[in-house]
Legacy VTK file of the C-alpha trace (Angstrom):
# vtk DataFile Version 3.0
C-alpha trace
ASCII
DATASET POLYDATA
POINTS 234 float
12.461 -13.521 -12.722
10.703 -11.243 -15.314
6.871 -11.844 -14.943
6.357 -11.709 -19.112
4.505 -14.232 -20.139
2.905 -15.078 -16.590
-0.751 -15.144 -16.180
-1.005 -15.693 -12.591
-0.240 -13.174 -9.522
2.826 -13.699 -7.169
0.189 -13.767 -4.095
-2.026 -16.559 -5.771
1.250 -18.922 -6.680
2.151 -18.412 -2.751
-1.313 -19.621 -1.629
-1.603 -22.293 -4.259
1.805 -23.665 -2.556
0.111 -23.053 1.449
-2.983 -24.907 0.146
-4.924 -21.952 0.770
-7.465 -21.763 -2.222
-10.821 -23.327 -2.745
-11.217 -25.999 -4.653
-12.594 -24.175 -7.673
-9.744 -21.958 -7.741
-7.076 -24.568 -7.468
-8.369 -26.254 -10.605
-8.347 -22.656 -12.410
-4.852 -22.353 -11.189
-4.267 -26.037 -12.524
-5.196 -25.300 -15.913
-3.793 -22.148 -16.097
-0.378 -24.081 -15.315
-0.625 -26.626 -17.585
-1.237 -24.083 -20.362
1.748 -21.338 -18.732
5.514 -22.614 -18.855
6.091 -19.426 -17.231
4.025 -19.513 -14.693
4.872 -23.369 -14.041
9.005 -21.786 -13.504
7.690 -19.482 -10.927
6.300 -22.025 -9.233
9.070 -24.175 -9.170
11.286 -21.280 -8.063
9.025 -20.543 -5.671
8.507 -24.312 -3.840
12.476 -24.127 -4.002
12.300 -21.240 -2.118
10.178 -22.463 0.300
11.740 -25.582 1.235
14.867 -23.741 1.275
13.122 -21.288 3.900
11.845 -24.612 6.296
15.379 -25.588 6.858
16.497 -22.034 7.969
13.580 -21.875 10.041
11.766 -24.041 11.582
7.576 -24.016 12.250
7.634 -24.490 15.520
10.100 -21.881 17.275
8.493 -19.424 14.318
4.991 -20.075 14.944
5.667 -19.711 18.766
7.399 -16.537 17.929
4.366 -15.337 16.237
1.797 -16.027 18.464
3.170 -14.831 21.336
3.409 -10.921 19.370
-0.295 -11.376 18.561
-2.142 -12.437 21.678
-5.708 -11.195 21.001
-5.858 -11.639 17.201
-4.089 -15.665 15.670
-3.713 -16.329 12.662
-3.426 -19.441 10.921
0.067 -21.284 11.389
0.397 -21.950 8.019
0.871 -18.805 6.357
4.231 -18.170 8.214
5.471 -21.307 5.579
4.931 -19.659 2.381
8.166 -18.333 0.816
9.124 -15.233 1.513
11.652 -12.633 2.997
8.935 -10.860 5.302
6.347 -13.344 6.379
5.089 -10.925 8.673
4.403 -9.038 5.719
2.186 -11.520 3.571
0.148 -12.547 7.063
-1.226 -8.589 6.905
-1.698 -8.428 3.118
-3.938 -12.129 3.553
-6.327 -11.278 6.251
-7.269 -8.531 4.019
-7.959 -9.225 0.901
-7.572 -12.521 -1.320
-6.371 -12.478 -4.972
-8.176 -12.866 -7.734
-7.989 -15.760 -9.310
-6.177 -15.153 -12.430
-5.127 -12.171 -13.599
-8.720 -10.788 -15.941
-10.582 -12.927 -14.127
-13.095 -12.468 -11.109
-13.618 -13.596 -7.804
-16.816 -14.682 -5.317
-17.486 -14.364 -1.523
-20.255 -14.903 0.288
-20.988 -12.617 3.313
-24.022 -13.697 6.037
-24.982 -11.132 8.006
-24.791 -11.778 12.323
-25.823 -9.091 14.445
-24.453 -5.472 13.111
-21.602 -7.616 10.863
-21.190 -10.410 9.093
-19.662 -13.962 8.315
-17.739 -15.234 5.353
-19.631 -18.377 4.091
-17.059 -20.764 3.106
-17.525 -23.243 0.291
-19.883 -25.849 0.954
-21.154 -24.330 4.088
-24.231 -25.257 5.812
-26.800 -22.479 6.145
-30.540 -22.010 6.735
-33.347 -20.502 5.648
-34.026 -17.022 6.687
-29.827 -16.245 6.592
-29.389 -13.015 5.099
-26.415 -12.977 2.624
-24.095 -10.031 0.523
-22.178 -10.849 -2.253
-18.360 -9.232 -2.521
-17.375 -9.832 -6.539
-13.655 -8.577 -6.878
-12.842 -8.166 -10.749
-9.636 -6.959 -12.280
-11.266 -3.661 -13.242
-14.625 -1.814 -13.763
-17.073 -3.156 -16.327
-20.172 -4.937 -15.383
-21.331 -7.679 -12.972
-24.180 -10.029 -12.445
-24.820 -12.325 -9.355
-27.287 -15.312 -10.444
-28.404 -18.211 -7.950
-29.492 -22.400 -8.987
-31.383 -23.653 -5.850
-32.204 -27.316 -5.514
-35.152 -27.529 -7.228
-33.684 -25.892 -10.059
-35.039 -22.670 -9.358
-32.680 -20.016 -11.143
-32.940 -16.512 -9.695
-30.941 -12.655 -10.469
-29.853 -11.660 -7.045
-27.843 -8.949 -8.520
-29.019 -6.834 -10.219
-32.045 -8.256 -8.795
-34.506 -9.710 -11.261
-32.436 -7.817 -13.721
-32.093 -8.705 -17.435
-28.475 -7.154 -17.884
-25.517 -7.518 -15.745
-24.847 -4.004 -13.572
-22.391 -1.385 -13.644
-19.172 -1.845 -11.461
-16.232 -0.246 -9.883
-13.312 -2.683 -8.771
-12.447 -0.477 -5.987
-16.070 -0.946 -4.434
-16.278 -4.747 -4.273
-18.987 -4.887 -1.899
-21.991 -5.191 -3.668
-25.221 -3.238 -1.975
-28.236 -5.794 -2.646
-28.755 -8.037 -0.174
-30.978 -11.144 -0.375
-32.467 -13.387 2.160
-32.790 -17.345 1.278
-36.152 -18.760 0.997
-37.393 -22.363 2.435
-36.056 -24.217 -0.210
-33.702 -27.179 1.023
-30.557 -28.509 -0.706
-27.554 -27.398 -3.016
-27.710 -23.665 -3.890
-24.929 -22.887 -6.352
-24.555 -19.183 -6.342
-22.122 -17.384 -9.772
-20.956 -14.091 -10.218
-20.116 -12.675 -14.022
-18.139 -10.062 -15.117
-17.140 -8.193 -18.497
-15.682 -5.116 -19.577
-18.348 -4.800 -21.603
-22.285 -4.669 -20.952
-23.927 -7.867 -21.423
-27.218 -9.409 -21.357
-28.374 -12.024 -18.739
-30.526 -14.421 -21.039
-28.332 -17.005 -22.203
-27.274 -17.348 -18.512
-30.692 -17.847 -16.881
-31.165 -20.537 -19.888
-28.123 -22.266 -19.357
-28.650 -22.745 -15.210
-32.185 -23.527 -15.943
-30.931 -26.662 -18.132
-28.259 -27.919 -15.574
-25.347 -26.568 -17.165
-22.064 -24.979 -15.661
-22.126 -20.744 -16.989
-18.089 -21.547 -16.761
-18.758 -23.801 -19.657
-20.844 -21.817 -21.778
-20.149 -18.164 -21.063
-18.875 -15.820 -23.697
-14.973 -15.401 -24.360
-15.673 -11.957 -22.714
-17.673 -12.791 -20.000
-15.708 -14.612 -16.919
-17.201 -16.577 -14.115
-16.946 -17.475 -10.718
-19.011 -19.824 -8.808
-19.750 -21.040 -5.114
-21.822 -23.293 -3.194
-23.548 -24.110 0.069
-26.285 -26.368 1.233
-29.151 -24.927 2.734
-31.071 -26.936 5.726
LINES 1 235
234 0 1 2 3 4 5 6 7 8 9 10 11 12 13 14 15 16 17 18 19 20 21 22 23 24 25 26 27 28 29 30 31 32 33 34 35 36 37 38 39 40 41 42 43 44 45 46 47 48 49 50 51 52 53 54 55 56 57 58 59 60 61 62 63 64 65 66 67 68 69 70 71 72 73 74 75 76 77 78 79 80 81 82 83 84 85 86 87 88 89 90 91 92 93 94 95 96 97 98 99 100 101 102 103 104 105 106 107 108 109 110 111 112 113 114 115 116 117 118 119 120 121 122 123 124 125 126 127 128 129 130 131 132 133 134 135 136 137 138 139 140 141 142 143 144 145 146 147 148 149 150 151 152 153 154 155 156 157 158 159 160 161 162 163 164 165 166 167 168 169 170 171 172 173 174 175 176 177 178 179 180 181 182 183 184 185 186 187 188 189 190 191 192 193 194 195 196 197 198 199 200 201 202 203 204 205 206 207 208 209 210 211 212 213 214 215 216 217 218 219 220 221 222 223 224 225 226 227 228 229 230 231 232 233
């Protein structure tokens, strides 16, 4: 079908069917379908497709047959089962990059640093004082970004630009932002989000809101989009 009138990306549907997105971004896909007949069609078309693509072939003997062509690198089983004509295809496109969100919107990972690399931080890891961590903010297209940090005392901190006032330049080809910050002794939930805009912005009304409790999705400009993720620190 035509994709006029859809919001969300043909990759993102496919992993909101595999049950591959974090929590926060299934319930921004959620309300995005609620709101989208088109995109609800898709997905229908889509599950169809997939059910359709069990009966012709079966996890097991497919799984089996993957595996067995990459010994020293698996993957996970289940993205063989989204629908598609080259599965093969989508398993390469996944383990490098992950959609945005929505389409115009912006999207968070957390990076530790291990030895000369580094670890994705899932959401609502465990980590420790001490960890060193980089932020990758993917974004639809250049504009700005800002990186800001609620500890468990309440503590609200810039990480990016650090101790800034306004949000950063940035190019959507160079996700990987440079500053990297090391977590203090503080214990408990550390929400951590990332803001973008086409447009410069300033960082005030976001320090205010984390410092009285409140969600920046909630209160951010109609310009400004936001992405947050969490972790407990021990």
């Amino acid at each position: 079908m035509s994709e006029g009138g859809r919001r969300l990306q043909e990759a993102l549907l496919e992993r909101y069917l595999a049950d591959a997105l974090s929590p926060e971004a299934r319930r921004q896909v959620d309300a995005v379908l609620e709101a989208s007949a088109a995109d609800r069609e898709r997905l229908a078309e889509l599950r169809a497709d997939s059910a359709a693509f069990l009966v012709q072939h079966p996890p097991g003997p497919l799984v089996a047959r993957y595996e067995a062509s990459q010994p020293a690198r698996r993957r996970p089983w289940w993205v063989l089962l989204v629908p598609a004509l080259a599965a093969s295809v989508l398993v390469v496109v996944w383990q490098r990059e992950d959609p945005f969100t929505v389409k115009g919107g912006v999207s968070l990972v957390l990076h530790r640093k291990a030895g000369d690399g580094s670890a994705r931080v899932e959401p609502g890891a465990t980590l420790a004082p001490g960890d060193v961590l980089q932020f990758e903010v993917k974004a639809a297209g250049d504009g700005y970004v800002a990186v800001l940090s609620r500890d468990g005392q309440g503590i609200v901190t810039v990480y990016h630009p650090f101790e800034g006032t306004q949000a950063a330049g940035y190019q959507a080809a160079r996700p990987m932002l440079q500053a990297a910050i090391e977590l203090d002794d503080v214990r408990g939930r550390e929400d951590v989000y990332a803001l973008h805009s086409r447009e410069p912005f300033a960082l005030d009304w976001a320090v205010a809101a984390l410092k009285e409790g409140r969600r920046l999705e909630d209160v951010a400009p109609k310009d400004v989009t936001v992405e947050h993720v969490g972790f407990d620190k021990r």
